[in-house]
matplotlib code that plots the C-alpha trace (Angstrom):
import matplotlib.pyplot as plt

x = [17.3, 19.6, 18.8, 18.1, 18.7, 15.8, 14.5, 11.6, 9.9, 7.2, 5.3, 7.7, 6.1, 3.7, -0.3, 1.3, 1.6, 4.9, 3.2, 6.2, 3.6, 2.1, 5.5, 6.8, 3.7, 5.1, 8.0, 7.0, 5.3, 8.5, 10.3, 7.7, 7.8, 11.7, 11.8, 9.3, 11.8, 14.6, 13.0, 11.9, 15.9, 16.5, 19.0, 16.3, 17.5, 15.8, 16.9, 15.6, 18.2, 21.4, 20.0, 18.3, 21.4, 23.5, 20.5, 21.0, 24.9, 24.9, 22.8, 18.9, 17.1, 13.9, 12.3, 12.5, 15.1, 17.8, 20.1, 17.5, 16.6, 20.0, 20.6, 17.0, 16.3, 19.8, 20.3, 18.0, 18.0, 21.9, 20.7, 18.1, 20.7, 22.5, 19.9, 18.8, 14.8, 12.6, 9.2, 6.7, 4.1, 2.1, -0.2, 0.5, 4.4, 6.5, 9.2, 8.6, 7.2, 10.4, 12.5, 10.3, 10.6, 14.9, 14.7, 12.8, 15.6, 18.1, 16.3, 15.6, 12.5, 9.8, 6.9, 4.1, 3.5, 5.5, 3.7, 5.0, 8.5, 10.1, 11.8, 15.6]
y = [142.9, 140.6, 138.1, 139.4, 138.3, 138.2, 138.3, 136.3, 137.4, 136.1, 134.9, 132.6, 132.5, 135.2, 133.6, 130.3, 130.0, 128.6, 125.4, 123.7, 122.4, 125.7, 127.3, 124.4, 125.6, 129.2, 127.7, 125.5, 128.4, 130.7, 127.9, 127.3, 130.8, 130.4, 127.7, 129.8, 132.2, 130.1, 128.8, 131.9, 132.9, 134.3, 134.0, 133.4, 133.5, 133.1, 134.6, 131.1, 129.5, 131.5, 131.9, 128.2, 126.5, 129.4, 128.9, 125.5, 125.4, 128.4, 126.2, 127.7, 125.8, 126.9, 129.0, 133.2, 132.4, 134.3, 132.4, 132.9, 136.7, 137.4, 135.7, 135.1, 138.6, 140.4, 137.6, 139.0, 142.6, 142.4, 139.8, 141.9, 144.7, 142.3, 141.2, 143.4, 143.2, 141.8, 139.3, 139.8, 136.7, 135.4, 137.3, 139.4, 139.8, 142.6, 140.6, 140.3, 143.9, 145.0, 143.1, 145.0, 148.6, 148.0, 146.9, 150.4, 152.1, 150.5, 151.6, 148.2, 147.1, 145.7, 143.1, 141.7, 138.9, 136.7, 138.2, 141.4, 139.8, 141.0, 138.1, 138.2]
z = [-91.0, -89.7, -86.6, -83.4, -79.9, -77.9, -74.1, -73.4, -70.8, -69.2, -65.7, -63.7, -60.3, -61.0, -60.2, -59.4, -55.2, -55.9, -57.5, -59.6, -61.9, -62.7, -63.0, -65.2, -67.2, -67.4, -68.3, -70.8, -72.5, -72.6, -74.1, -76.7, -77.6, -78.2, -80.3, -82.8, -82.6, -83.2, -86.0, -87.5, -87.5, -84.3, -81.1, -78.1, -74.6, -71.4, -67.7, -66.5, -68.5, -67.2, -63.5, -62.6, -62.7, -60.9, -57.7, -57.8, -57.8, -54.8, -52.6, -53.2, -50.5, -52.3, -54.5, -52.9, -50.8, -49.8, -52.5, -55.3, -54.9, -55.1, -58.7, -60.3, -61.2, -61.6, -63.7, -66.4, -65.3, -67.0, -70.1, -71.2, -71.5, -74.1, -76.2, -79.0, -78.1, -75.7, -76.5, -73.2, -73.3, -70.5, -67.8, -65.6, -63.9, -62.4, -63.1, -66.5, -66.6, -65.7, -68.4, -70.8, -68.7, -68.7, -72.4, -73.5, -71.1, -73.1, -76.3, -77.1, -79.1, -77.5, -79.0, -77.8, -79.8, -82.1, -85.1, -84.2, -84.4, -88.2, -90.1, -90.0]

ax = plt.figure().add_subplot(projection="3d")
ax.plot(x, y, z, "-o")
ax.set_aspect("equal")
plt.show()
C-alpha cells in the first residue's frame, strides 16, 4: 500500500463553550495524531490548517461568526473529498461526524484509531 492522505477529524469547539484553551487542547490532540501519521509514512492534513488562516485573513471577528461559518466547515467538507481516508479521534462532534459521514459517501476508508491505520 502506498501512503495515504488523511483527514483528521476531531472535536474543535465541540464540549469546549468556546474556551480557546480547551480548543487549543482539541487542537493539540489532532496535531498529535498527525505527526504519528506523518511518521508512520503518511500525508496528514487538517481542515484547521486550510480554514484558520482563510477566517483570519476574511476578517473573523470571533469564533461562529458570520465570517467563520462560511469557511470553517466547507473548508473540510471539500478536503475530505481529496484525501484518500479519514482518522475520527476525540469525543463527541457533528462536525467531525460529518467529515467521517462525507468520507464513507466518497467511498473513502474510515478508522478509528491510529492502530487501525495500515502501514504505507
Amino acid at each position: 500500500m502506498s501512503a495515504l492522505m488523511i483527514l483528521v477529524a476531531g472535536p474543535y469547539r465541540s464540549g469546549t463553550n468556546d474556551d480557546p484553551a480547551l480548543i487549543a487542547k482539541n487542537v493539540a490532540a489532532m496535531t498529535e495524531a498527525s505527526l504519528r501519521l506523518f511518521r508512520a509514512g503518511h500525508l496528514p492534513v487538517m481542515g484547521e490548517w486550510f480554514a484558520l488562516p482563510l477566517i483570519e485573513h476574511a476578517g473573523s471577528t470571533g469564533i461562529g461568526d458570520e465570517v467563520f461559518n462560511e469557511i470553517f466547515h466547507p473548508v473540510s467538507r471539500r478536503l475530505v473529498a481529496k484525501c484518500d481516508a479519514c482518522l475520527r479521534i476525540g469525543g463527541p462532534s457533528a462536525g467531525a461526524d460529518e467529515m467521517v459521514a462525507i468520507a464513507r459517501q466518497h467511498g473513502k476508508a474510515v478508522f478509528h484509531g491510529l492502530d487501525e491505520v495500515p502501514a504505507p
